[in-house]
N, C-alpha and C positions, 0 to 999 in steps of 0.2 A: 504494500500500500504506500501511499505518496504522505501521508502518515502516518504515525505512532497511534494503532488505537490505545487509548484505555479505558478503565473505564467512568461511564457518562454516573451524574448526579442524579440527571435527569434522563428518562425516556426518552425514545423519540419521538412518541407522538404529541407526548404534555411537552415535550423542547417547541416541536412546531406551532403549535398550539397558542402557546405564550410569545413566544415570536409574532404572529400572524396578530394575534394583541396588540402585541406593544407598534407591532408594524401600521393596524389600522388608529389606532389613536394618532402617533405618531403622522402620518399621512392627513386627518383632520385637524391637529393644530398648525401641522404646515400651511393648508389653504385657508386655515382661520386667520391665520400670522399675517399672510399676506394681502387677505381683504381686508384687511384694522389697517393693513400699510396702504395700498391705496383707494380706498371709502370704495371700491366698487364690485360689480359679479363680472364686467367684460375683460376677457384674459386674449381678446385678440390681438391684445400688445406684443410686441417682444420682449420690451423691457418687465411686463407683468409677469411671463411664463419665465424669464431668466430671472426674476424676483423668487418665484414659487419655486424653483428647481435648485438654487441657493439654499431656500430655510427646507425644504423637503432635505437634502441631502444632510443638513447638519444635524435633523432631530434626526433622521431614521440609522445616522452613524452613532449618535448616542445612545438612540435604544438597542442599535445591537451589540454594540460594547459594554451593555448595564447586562444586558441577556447573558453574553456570550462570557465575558471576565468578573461581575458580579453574583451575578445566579449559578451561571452553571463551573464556575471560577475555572474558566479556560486559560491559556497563555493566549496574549495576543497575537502572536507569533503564528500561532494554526488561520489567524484571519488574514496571513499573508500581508501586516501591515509592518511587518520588520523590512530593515531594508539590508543587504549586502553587495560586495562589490559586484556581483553579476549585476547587479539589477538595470542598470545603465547600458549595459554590451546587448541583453536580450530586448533592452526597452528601443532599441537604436535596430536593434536587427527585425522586429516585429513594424515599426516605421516603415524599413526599408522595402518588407513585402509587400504590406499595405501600397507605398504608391505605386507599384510598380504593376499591381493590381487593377488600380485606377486606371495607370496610364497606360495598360494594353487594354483595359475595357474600351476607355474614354475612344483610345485608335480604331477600336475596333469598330464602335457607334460610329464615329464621324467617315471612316474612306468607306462605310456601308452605305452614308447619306443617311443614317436614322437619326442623326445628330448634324444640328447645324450650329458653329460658331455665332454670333449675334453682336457681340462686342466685349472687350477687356477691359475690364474695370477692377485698378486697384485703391482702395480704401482701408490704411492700416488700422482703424477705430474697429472697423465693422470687421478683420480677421481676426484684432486681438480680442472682440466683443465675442466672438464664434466661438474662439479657440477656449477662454475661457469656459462660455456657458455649456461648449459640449465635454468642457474635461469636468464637470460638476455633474452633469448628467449622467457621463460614464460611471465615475464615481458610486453615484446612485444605485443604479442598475449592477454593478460589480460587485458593492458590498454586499448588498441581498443575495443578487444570484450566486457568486460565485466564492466570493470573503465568508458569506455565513452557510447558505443552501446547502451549499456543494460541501463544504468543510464537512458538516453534519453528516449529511448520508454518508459519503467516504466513512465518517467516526461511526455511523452503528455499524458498520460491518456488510454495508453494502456492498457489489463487487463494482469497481470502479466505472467500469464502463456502464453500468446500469445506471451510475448515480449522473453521469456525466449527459446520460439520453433522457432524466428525469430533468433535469436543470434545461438542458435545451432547450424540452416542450414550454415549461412554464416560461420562460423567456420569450421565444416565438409567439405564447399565447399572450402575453402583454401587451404587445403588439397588434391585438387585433381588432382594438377598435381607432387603428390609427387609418387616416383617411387612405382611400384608394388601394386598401388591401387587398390580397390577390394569392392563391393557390402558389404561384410560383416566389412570391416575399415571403409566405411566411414557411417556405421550404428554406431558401435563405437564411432567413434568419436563425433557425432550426438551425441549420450548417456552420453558422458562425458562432453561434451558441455551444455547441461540439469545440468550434476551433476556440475559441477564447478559454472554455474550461480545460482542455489540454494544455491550453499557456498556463494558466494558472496552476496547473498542478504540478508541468515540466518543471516550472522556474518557481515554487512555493513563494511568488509574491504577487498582490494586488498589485502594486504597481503597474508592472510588468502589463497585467492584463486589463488594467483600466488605462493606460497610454496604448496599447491596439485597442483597443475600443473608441475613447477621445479619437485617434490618427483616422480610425475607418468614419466614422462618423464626418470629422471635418474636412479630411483632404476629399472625400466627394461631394459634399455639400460649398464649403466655401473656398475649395479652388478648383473643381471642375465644373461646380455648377448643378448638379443633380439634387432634388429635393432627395433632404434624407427619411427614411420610414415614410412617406409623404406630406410632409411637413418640408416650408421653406422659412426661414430665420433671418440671417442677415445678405448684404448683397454680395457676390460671391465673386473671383475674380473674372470666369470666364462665364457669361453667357448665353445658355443655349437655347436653341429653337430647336424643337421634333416636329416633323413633319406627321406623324403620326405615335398614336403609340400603340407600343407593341410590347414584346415579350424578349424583343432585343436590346433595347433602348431602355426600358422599366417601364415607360409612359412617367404615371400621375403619381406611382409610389416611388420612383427615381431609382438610379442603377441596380437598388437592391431589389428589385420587381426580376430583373431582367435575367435572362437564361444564361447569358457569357458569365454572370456574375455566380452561379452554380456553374458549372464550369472551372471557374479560375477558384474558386473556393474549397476543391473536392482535392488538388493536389498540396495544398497545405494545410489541409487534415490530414491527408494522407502521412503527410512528414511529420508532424506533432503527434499522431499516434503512434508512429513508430519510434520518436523519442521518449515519451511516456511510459513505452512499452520497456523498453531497455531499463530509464530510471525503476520503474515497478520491477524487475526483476533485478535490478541492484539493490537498492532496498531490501526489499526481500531476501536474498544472497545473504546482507547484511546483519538481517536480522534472525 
């Protein structure tokens, strides 16, 4: 295992349980926080939804640091918020594949003609305004899913790849009341959900796997251009006009709708399961 089981305080289903508590209160005074901040119910601001995804992130990291090192008195360390000197080399090489991802999608859309240029626009307010709100977001979503979820199951004794395809789905399913979603996104996101839990387990740090997440999230929303989950945010540098949409291009849920995008996705699962694989039987060896 990618961990030390021992043993829990807590069950797993009263751990979840209590989680999912402290998670849904947590998530209500977030949006409470932020209507007292600004007197209103319209969240079609940007500045509003980067307001709420700020205080959303900082109580739901509290509650599950009271859960996770109070209750059930874990080491912080199993939530992958230690840092070592890898973390930087895997944080830089997880970057690297991310845009190189982009940028044979991005080639791939545009010499198809499913993707047209429109104009380049740089605006350093609105990258560092992006870069920001999507590394908070990540954040978010990595604590939960993959800092605390994933931690857990791995610790009852789950077999790893069962826990890694359990974390996926609930991931993917979060996503599904995001606009313009579609059989082949939330296959996607499924898939990405696979690769980010593999990061996380290869490299035992959050980190790691919340900057590939932030990188996927920003380098194709604010500098290629594609709405991200179907959401568009700040102004981005490049772009684009689709002549239609399709299944190539993503259409209206943006590159992560699109079939190149499973494609280019399947062989760096491929590679992270087979490092995973190796560390779980070193480990193991180990132990």
């Amino acid at each position: 295992m990618c961990y030390i089981v021992k043993k829990n305080r807590v069950p797993l289903w009263a751990d979840l349980l209590i989680f999912l508590v402290f998670l849904f209160i947590a998530s209500l005074i977030g949006v409470e926080s932020t209507l007292s901040l600004i007197g209103s119910t319209e969240f079609e601001s940007v500045k509003y939804f980067f307001l709420s995804t700020i205080i959303s992130s900082i109580i739901v990291l509290l509650a599950i640091l009271l859960q996770h090192y109070v209750i059930d008195k874990r080491p912080l360390s199993e939530l992958g918020l230690c840092t070592t000197h890898f973390v930087w080399k895997h944080s830089s090489m997880v970057v690297v594949w991310t845009f190189i991802v982009f940028v044979i999608g991005f080639l791939i859309c545009l010499l198809s003609g499913n993707v047209s240029i429109v104009s380049v626009h740089w605006n350093l307010k609105d990258l560092s305004l992006s870069l920001l709100m999507f590394t908070f977001g990540a954040f978010y979503e990595e604590i939960i899913m993959r800092g605390y979820l994933l931690t857990r199951l791995c610790r009852s004794g789950l077999n790893v790849w069962l826990c890694l395809i359990i974390t996926a789905i609930i991931f993917s399913a979060m996503h599904l009341a995001n606009p313009n979603v579609n059989f082949c996104s939330v296959v996607n996101l499924f898939l990405f959900g696979i690769l980010d839990g593999c990061i996380f387990l290869y490299t035992k740090s959050l980190w790691v796997s919340v900057i590939a997440h932030c990188a996927w999230n920003w380098i194709q929303g604010s500098i290629f251009g594609f709405k991200v989950s179907g959401c568009e945010f700040f102004q981005p540098i490049i772009n684009l006009d689709m002549p239609s949409y399709n299944l190539v291009n993503g259409g209206l849920f943006g590159f992560e709708g699109s079939i190149i995008c499973t494609i280019l996705l399947i062989p760096f699962i491929i590679i992270f399961i087979n490092l995973l694989s190796k560390s779980i039987a070193k480990d193991e060896f180990q132990h």
